[in-house]
C-alpha angles and dihedrals in degrees: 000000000000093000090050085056088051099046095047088045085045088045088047091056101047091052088051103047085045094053086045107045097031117109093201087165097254093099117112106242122251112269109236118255119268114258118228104261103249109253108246113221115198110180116207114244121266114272107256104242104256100263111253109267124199107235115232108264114171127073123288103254119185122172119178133163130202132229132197111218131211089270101047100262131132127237123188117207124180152131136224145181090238112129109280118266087029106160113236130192104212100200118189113194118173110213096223097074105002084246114164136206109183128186125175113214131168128235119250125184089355094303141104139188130178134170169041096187131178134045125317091244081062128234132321117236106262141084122314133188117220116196126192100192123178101214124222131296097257097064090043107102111241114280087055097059081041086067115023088039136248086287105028095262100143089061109105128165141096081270084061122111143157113248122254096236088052090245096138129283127317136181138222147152127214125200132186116233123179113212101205145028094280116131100243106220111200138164098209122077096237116131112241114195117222110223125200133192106277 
């Protein structure tokens, strides 16, 4: 009995090792290795050098006038050989009470307008103060910054100085209008323009 035991696990195995190690054909054939994917490399393109740009090498000029209109309110109108789209600050204080109106504007063709400035109720007859200011470099878009420098240093001119924050050099021009028919009395020799209702 034993032998029989030994024949049919003999026999088992056989039969097994045959089914397994056979290649009868039937086997579906091994699929190829997968390559690696081939890394793809795209270079950026090369920076395109910043174009030359002419600094800006005359002095800052900047002529306005001021106009009262049929409300009381104030318009500035002016032009300039700051580079074009130069961001101003136009700034309206009347002398009286120290009160402000500001508006920024950008020059374009060489011109610039802002207002109208003062209450709705219009201005009161006094003294008023009207700044142009070119602010500093670094609110300036970029041609600008391209020609009157980082800081400003390409800037030159009696309307040239250096900014109060230390931020580089800015320019700007102040001028003395009366809005009334008050006599203005005044000690310094500044002209002071009288504006009447247009």
């Amino acid at each position: 009995m034993k032998l029989w035991y030994r024949g049919c696990s003999l026999g088992l195995l056989l039969l097994l090792a045959g089914c397994g190690g056979a290649d009868n054909g039937d086997a579906a054939p091994e699929a190829p290795a997968e390559e690696p994917e081939a890394e793809v490399v795209v270079e950026a393109p090369a920076p395109e050098p910043e174009p030359e740009v002419a600094p800006f090498d005359e002095p800052v000029a900047i002529e306005f006038a001021a106009s009262l209109r049929t409300d009381r309110r104030l318009m500035v109108e002016g032009e300039s050989n700051l580079p074009e789209g130069a961001r101003l600050q136009i700034v309206v204080e009347r002398e009286l009470s120290g009160v402000r109106w500001q508006q920024r504007t950008t020059l374009q063709e060489g011109r610039f307008h802002a207002g109208p400035f003062g209450p709705g109720s219009g201005l009161p007859d006094g003294g008023y103060t009207i700044t142009v200011n070119l602010p500093e470099a670094s609110v300036q878009p970029l041609e600008v910054r391209r020609k009157i420098g980082q800081q400003g240093e390409h800037l030159s001119g009696p309307l040239v100085s250096t900014s109060r924050h230390g931020l580089g050099q800015v320019a700007s021009v102040s001028r003395r209008f009366l809005v009334g028919s008050e006599p203005r009395r005044t000690d310094d020799r500044v002209e002071v323009e009288v504006l009447g209702v247009e």
